[in-house]
C-alpha positions, 0 to 999 in steps of 0.5 A: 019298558020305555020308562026304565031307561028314561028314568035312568037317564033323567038320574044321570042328567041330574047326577052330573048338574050336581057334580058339574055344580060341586065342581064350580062351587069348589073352585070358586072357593079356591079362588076365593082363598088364593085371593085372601092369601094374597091380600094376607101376603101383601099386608104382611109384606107391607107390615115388614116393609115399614118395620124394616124402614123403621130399623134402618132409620133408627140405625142410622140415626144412632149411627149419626153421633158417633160418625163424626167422632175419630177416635177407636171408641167411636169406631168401635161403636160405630162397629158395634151399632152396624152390627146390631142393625145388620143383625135386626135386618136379618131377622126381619128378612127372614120374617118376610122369607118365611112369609113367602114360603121360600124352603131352604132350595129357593133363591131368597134363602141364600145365606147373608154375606158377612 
């Protein structure tokens, strides 16, 4: 009679370590994929940081010769070529919004004024 439920009991005993385990080992492994991601984001981040860097740069130095000009051709080019690098650095904010997981309720998708 005493065997019966001490068997039992050593079953519910050995049925919890296992879940508690499982349990450690799954959040374990979510930690470590928040941890990726995050390292993921970060270097994606980075990456569209220095393409923006690099589009602003080439924009203005293409913007440079015609700054000193005064004539409406190179007004107009000037116009044009602002366009061009505001249009660049659109898509490449929304390259980063899209990155952040930002839905069109959040506060980064605010449309661009212009």
């Amino acid at each position: 009679m005493v065997l019966g439920p001490a068997a039992v009991g050593g079953l519910v005993r050995i049925r919890t370590g296992l879940a508690r385990r499982l349990t450690a080992g799954t959040e374990a492994m979510r930690a470590d994929a928040a941890a990726r991601l995050a390292v993921q984001r970060t270097e994606h981040r980075l990456r569209i940081g220095a393409e923006i860097e690099t589009v602003v740069l080439s924009g203005l130095e293409q913007l440079r010769p015609q700054a000193a000009g005064g004539d409406l051709a190179d007004v107009t080019a000037l116009r044009d070529l602002g366009r061009e690098l505001l249009a660049g650095l659109r898509e490449l904010l929304t390259r980063l919004r899209d990155a952040e997981g930002v839905g069109a309720g959040g506060s980064l998708n605010a449309p661009c004024p212009g």
